[in-house]
DSSP file (Angstrom, degrees, kcal/mol; ACC not computed):
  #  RESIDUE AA STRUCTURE BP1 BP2  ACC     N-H-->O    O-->H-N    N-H-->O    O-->H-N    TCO  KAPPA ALPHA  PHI   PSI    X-CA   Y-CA   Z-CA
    1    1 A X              0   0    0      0, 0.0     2,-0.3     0, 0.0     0, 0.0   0.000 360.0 360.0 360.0 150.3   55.2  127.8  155.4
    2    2 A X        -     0   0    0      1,-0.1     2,-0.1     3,-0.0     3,-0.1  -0.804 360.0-110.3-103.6 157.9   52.2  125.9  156.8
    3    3 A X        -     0   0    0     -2,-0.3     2,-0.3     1,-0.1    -1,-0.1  -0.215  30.2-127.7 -85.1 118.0   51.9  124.4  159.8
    4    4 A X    >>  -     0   0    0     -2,-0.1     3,-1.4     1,-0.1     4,-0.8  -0.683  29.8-114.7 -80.3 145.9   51.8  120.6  159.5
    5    5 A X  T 34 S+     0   0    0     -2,-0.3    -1,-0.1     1,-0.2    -2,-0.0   0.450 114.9  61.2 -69.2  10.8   48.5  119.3  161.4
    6    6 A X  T 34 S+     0   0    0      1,-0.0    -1,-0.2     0, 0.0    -2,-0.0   0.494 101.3  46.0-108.6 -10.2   50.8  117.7  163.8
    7    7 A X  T <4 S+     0   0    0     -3,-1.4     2,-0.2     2,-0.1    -2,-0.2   0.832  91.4  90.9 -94.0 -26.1   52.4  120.7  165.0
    8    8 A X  S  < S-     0   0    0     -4,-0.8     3,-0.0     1,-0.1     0, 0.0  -0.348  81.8-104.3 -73.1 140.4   49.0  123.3  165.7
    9    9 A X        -     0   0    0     -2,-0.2     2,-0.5     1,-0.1     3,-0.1  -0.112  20.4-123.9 -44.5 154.6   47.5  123.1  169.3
   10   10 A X        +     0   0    0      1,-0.1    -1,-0.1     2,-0.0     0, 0.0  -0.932  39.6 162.9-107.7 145.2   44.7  121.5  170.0
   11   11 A X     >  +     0   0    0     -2,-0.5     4,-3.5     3,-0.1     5,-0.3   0.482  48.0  94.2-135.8 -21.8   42.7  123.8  171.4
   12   12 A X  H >> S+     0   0    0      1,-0.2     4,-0.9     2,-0.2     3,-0.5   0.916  92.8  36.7 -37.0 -80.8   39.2  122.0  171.1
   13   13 A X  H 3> S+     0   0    0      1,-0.3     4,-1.4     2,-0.2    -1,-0.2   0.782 117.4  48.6 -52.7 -16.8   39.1  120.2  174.8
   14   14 A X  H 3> S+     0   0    0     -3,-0.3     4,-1.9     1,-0.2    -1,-0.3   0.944 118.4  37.9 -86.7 -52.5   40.6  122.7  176.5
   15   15 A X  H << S+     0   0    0     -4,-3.5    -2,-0.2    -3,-0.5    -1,-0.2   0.441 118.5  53.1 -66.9   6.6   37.9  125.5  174.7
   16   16 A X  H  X S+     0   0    0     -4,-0.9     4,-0.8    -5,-0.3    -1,-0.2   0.795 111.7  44.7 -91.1 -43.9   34.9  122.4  175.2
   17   17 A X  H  X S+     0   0    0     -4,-1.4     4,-1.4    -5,-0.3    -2,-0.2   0.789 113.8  51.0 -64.9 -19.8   36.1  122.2  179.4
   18   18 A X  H  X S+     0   0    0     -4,-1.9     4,-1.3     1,-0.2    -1,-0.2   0.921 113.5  49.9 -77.8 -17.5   36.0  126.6  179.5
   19   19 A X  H  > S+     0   0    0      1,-0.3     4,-1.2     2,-0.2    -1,-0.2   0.712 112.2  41.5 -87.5 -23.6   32.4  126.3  177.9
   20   20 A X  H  < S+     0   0    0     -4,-0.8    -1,-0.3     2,-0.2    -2,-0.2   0.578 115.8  48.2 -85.5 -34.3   31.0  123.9  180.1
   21   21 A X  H  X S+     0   0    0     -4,-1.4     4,-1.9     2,-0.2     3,-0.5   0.641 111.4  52.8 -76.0 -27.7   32.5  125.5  183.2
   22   22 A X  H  X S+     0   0    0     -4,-1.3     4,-1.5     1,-0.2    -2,-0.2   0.985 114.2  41.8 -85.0 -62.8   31.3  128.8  181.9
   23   23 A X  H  X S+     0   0    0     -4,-1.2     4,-0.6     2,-0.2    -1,-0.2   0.372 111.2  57.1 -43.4  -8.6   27.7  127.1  181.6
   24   24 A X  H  > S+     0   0    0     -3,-0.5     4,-0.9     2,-0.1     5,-0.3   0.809 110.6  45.8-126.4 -80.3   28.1  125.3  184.9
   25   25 A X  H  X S+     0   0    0     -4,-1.9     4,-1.5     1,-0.2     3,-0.5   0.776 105.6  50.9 -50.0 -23.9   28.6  128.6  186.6
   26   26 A X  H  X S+     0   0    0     -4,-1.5     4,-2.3     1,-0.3    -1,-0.2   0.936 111.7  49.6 -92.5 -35.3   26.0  130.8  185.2
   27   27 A X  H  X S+     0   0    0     -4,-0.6     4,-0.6     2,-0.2    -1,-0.3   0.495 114.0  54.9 -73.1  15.0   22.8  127.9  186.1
   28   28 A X  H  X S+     0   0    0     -4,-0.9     4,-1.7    -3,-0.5     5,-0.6   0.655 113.5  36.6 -93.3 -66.9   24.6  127.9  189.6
   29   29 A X  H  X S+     0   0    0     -4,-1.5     4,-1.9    -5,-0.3     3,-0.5   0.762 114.1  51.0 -40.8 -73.1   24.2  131.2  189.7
   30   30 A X  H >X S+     0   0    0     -4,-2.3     4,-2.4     1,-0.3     3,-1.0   0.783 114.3  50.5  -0.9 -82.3   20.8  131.5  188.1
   31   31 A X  H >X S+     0   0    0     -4,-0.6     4,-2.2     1,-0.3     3,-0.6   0.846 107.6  53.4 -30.3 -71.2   19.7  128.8  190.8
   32   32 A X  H 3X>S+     0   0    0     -4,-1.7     4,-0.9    -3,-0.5     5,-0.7   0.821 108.2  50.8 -34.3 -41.1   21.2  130.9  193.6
   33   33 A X  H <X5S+     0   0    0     -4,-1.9     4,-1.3    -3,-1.0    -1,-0.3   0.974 109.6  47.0 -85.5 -42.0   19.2  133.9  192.6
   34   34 A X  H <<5S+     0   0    0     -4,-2.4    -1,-0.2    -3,-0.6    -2,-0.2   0.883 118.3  38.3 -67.9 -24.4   15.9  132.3  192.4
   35   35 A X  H  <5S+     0   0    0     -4,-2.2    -2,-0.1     1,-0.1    -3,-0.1   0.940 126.2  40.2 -89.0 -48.5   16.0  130.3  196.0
   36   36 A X  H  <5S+     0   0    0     -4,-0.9    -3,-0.2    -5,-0.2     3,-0.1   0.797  89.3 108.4 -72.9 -20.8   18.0  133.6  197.8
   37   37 A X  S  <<S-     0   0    0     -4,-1.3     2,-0.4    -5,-0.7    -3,-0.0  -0.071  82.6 -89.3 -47.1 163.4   16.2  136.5  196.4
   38   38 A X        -     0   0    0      1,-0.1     2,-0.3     0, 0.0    -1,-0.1  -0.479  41.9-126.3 -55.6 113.7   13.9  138.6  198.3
   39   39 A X        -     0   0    0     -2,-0.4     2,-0.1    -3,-0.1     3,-0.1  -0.629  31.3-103.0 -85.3 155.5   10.3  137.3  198.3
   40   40 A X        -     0   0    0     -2,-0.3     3,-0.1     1,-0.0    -1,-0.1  -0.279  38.2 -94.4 -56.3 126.5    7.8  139.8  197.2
   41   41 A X        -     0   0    0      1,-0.1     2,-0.5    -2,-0.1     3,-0.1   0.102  47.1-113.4 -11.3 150.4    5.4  141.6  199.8
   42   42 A X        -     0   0    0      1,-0.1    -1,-0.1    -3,-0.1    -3,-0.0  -0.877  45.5 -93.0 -92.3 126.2    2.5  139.4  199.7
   43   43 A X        -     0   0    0     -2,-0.5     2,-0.5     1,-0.1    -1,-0.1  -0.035  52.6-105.2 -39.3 159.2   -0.7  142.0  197.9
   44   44 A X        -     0   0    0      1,-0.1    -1,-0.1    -3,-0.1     2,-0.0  -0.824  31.8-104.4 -98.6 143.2   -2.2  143.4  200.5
   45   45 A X        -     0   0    0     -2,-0.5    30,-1.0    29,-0.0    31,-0.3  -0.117  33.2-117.7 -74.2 140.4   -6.0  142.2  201.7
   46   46 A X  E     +A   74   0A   0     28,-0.2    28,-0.2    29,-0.1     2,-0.2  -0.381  40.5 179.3 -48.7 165.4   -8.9  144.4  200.9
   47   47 A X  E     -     0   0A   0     26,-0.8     2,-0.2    27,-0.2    28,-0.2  -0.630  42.9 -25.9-137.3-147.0  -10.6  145.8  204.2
   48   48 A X  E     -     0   0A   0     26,-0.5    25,-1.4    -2,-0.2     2,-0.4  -0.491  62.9-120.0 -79.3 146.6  -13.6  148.2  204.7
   49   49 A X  E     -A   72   0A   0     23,-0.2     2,-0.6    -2,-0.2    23,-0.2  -0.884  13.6-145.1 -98.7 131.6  -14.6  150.8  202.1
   50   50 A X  E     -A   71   0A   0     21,-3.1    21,-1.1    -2,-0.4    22,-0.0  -0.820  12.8-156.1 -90.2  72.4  -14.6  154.7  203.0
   51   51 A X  E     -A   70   0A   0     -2,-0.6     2,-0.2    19,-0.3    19,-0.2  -0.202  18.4-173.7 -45.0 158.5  -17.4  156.2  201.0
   52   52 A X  E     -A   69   0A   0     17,-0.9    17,-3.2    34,-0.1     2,-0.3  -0.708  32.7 -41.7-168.0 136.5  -16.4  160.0  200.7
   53   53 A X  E     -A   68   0A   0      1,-0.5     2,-0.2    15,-0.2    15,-0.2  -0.802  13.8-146.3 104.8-130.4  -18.6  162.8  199.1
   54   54 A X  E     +     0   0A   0     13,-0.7    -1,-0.5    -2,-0.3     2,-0.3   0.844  55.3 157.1 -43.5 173.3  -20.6  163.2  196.7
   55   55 A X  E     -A   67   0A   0     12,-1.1    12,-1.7    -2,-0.2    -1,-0.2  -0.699  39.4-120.9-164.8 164.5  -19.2  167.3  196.7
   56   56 A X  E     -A   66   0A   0     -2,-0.3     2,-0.3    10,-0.2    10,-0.3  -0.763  22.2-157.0-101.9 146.6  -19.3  169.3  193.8
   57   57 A X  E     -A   65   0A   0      8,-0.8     8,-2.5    -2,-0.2     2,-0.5  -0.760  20.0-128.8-128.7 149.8  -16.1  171.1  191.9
   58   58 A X  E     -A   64   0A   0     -2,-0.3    38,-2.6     6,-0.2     6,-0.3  -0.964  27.8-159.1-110.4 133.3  -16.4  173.6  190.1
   59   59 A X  E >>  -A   63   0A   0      4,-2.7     4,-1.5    -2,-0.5     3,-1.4  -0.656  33.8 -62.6-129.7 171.0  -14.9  173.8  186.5
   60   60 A X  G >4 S+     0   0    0     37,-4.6     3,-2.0    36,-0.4    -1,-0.2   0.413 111.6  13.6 -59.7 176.5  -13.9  175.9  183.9
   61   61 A X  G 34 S-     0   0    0      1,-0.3    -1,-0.2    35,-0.1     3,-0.1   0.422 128.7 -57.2  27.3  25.1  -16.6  178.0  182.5
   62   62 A X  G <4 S+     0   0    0     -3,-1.4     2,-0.3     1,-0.4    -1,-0.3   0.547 102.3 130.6 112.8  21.7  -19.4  177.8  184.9
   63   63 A X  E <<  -A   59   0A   0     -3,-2.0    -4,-2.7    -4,-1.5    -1,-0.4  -0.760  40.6-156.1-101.5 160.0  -19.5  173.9  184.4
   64   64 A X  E     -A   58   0A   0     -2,-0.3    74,-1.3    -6,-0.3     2,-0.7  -0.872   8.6-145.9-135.3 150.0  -19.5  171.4  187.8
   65   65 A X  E     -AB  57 137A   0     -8,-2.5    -8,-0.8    -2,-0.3     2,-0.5  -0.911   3.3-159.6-130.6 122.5  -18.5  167.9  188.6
   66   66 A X  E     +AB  56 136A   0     70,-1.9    70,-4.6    -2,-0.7     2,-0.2  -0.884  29.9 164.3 -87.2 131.9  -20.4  165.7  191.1
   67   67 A X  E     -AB  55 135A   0    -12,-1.7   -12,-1.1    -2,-0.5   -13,-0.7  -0.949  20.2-172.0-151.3 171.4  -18.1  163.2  192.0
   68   68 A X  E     -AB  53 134A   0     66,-0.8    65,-3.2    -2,-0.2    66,-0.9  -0.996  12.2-142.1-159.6 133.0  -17.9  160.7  194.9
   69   69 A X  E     -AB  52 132A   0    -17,-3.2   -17,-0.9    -2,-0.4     2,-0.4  -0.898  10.5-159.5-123.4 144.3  -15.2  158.2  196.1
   70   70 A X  E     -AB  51 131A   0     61,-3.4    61,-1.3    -2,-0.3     2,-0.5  -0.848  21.5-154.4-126.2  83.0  -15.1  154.8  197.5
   71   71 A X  E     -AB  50 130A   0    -21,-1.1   -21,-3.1    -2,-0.4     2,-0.7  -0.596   7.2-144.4 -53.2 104.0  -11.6  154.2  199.4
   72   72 A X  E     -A   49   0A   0     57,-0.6    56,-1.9    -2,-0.5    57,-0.4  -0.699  19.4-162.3 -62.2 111.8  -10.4  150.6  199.7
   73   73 A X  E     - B   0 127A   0    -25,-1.4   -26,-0.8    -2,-0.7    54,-0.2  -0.332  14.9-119.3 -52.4 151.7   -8.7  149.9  202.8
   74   74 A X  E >   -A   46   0A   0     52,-1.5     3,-0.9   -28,-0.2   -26,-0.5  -0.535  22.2-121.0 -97.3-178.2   -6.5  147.2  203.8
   75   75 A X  T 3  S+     0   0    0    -30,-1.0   -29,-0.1     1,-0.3   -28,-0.1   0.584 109.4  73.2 -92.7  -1.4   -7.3  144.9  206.5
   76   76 A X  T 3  S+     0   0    0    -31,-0.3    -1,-0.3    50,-0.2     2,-0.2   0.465  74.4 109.2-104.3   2.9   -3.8  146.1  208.3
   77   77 A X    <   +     0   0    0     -3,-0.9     3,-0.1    49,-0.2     4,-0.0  -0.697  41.7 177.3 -86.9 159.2   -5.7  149.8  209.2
   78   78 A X        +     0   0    0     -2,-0.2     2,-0.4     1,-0.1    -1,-0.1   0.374  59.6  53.5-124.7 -35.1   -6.4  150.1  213.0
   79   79 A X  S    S-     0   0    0      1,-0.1    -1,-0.1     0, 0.0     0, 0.0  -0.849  96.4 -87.1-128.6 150.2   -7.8  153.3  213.1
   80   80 A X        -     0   0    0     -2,-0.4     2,-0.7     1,-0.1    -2,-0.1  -0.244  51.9-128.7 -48.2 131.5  -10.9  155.3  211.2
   81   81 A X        -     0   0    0     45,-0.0     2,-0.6     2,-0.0    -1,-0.1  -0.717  13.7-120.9 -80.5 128.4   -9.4  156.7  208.1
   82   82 A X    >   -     0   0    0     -2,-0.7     3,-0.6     1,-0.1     4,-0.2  -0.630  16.1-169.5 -15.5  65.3   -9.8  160.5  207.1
   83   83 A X  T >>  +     0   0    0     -2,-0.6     4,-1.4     1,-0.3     3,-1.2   0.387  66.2  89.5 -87.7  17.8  -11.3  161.1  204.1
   84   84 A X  H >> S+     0   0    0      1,-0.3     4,-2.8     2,-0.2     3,-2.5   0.976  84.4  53.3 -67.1 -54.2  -10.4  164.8  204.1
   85   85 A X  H <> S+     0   0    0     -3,-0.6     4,-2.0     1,-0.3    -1,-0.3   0.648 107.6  52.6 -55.9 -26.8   -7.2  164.5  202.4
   86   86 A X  H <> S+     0   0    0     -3,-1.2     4,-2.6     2,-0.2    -1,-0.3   0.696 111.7  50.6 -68.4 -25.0   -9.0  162.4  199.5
   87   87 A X  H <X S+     0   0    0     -3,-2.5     4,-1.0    -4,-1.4    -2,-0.2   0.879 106.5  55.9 -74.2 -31.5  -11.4  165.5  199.3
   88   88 A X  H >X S+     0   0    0     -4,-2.8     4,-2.7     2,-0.2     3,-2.0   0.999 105.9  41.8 -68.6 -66.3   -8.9  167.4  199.2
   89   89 A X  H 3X S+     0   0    0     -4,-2.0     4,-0.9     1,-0.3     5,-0.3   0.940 111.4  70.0 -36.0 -53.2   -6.8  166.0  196.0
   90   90 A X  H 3X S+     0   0    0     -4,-2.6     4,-0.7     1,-0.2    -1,-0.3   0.878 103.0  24.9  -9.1 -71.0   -9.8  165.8  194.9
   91   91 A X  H XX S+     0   0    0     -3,-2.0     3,-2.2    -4,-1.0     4,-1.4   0.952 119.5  60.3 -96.2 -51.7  -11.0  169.3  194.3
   92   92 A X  H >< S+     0   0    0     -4,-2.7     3,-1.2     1,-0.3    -3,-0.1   0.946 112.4  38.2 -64.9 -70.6   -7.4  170.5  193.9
   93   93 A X  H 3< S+     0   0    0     -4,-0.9    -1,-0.3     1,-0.2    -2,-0.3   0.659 129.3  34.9 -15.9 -31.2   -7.0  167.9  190.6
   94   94 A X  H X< S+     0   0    0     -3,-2.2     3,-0.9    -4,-0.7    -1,-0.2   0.743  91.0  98.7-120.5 -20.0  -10.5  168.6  189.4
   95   95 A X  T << S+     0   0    0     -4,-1.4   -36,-0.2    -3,-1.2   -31,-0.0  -0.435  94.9  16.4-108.4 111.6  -11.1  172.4  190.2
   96   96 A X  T 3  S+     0   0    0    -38,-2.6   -36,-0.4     1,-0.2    -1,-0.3   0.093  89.8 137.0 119.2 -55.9  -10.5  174.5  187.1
   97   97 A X    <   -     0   0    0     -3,-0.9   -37,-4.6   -38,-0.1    -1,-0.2  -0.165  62.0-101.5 -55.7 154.8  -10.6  171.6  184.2
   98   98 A X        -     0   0    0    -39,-0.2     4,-0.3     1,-0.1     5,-0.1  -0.363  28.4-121.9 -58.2 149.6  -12.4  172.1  180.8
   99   99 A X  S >> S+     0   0    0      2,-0.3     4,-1.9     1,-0.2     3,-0.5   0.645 118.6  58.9 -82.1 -21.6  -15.7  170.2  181.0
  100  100 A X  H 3> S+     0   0    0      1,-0.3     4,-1.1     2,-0.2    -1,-0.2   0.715 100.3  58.9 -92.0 -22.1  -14.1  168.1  177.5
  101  101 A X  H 34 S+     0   0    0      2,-0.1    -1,-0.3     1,-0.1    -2,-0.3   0.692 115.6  32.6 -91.2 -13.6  -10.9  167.1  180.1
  102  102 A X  H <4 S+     0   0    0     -3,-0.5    -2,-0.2    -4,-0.3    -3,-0.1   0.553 125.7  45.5-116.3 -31.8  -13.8  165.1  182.8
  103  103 A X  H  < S+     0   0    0     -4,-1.9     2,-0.7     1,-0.1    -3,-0.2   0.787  91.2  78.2-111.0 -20.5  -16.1  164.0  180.1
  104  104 A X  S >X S-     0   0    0     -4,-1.1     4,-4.0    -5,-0.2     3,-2.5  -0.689  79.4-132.0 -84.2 127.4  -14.0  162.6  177.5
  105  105 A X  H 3> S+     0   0    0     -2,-0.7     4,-1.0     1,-0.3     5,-0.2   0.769 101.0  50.3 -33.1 -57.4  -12.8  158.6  178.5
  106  106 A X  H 3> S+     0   0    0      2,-0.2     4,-1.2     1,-0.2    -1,-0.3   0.743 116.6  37.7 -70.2 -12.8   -9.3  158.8  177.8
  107  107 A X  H <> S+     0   0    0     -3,-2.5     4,-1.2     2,-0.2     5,-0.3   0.771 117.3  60.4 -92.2 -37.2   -8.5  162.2  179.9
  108  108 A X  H  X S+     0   0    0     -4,-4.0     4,-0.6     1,-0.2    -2,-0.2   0.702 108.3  37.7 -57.5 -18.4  -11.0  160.6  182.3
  109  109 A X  H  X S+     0   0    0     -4,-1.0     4,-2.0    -5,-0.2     5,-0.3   0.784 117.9  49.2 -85.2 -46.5   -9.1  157.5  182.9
  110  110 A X  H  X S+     0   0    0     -4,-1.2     4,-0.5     1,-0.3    -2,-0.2   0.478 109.3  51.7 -96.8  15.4   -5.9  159.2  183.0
  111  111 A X  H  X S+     0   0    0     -4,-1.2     4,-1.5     2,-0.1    -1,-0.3   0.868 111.9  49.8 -95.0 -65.0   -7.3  162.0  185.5
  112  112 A X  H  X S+     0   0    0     -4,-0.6     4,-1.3    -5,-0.3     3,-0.4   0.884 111.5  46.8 -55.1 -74.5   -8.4  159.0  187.7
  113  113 A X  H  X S+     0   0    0     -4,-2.0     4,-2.6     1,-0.3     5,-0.4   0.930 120.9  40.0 -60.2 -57.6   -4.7  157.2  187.5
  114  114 A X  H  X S+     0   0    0     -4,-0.5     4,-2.1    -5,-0.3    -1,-0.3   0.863 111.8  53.0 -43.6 -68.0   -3.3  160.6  188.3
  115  115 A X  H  X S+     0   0    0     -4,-1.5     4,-2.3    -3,-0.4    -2,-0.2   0.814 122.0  41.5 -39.2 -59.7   -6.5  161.6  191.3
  116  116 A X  H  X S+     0   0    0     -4,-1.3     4,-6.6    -5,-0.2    -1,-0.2   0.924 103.2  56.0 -45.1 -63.2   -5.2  158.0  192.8
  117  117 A X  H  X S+     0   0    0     -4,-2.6     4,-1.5    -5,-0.2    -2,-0.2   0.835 113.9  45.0 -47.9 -35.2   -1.8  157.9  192.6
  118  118 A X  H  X S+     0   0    0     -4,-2.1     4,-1.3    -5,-0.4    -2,-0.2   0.882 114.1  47.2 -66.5 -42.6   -1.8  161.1  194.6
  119  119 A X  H  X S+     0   0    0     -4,-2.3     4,-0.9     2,-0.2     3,-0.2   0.907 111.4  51.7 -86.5 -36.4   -4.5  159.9  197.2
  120  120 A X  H >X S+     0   0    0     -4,-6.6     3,-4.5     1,-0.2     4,-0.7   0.893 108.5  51.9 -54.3 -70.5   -2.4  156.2  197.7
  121  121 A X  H 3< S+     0   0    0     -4,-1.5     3,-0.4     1,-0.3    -2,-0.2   0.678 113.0  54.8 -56.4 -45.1    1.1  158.5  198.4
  122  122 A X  H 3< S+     0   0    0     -4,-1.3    -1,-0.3     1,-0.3    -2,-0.2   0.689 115.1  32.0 -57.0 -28.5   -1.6  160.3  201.2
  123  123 A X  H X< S-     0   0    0     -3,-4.5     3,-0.9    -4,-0.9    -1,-0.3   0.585  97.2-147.4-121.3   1.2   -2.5  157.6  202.9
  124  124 A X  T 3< S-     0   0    0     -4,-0.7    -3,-0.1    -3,-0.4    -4,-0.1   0.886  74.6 -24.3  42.7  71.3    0.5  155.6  202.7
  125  125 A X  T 3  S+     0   0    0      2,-0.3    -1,-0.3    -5,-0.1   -49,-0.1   0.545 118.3  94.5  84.4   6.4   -0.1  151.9  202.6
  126  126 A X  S <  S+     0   0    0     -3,-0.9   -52,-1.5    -6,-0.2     2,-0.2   0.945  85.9  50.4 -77.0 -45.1   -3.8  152.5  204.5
  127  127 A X  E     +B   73   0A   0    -54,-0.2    -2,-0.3    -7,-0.2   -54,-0.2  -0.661  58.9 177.6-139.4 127.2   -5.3  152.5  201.6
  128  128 A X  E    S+     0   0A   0    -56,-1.9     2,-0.2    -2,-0.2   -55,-0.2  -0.078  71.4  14.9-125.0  52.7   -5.1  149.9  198.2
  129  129 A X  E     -     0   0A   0    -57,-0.4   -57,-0.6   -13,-0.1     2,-0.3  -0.733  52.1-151.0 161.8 155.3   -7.8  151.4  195.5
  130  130 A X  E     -B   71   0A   0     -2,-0.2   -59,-0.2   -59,-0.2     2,-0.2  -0.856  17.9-177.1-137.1  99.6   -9.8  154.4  194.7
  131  131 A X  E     -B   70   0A   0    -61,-1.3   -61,-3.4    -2,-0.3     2,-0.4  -0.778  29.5-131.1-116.9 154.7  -13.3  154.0  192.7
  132  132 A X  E     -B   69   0A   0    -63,-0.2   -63,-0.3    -2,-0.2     3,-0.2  -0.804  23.2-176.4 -96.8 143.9  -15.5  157.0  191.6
  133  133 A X  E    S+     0   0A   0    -65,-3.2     2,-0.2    -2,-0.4   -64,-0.2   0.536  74.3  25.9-120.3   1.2  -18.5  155.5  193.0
  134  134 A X  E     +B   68   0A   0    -66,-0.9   -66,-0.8     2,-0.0     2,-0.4  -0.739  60.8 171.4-167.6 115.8  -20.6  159.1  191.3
  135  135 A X  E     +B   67   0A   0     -2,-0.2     2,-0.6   -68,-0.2   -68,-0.2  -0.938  10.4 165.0-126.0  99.1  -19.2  161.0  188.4
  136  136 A X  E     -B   66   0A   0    -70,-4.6   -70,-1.9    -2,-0.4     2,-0.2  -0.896  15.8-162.1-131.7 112.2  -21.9  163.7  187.0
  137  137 A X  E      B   65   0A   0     -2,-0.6   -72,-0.2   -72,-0.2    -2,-0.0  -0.629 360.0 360.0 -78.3 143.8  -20.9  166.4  184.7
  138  138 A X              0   0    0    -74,-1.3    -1,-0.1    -2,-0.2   -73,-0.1   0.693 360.0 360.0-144.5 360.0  -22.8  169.5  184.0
């Protein structure tokens, strides 16, 4: 038998008040998380630039790379930076490659992201860039 429309629940207001409370809570939350979150490190300022090289690598099959590096500093180093450690990643990274891995762009960019990432982890927050400032194949 059916339900005369005077006997089913009303269920609208009660389901209007959960929807609104549900909505009520999640921009309180929302709100909460933008003013109380962490704020971000502020970038760090450029400082003095570390020229390091030229030196020459040697690569596969009797081919050589002149290369040369310009380490950005931050303004928060105190003390002369090293550049050995850059020379070093360097040569280890370079020392070895086909002359077609340094001279073609896209292995040359992604040799540079690689050749960086390695020399920031070295210097640990002295240092906020790496440019090849002489790149010479032959």
């Amino acid at each position: 038998m059916r339900e005369t429309e005077q006997e089913r629940p009303t269920k609208g207001p009660k389901k209007r008040a959960l929807m609104l409370l549900l909505v009520a809570a999640i921009a309180v939350a929302a709100s909460c998380w933008l003013i109380l979150r962490p704020s971000q490190d502020p970038s760090p300022e450029p400082g003095e630039v570390l020229i390091v090289g030229p030196l020459q690598v040697n690569l596969a099959e009797g081919h050589y790379l002149r290369i040369a590096l310009a380490l950005q500093m931050t303004t928060e180093v105190v003390d002369e930076v090293d550049g050995s450690k850059a020379l070093d990643a360097t040569i280890s990274l370079y020392s070895g490659k086909p002359l077609s891995a340094v001279s073609q762009p896209k292995q040359r960019a992604e040799l540079k992201n690689e050749l960086t990432t390695a020399i920031l982890e070295l210097y640990a927050g002295e240092l906020m860039d790496v440019y090849f400032t002489e790149f010479v194949t032959q």
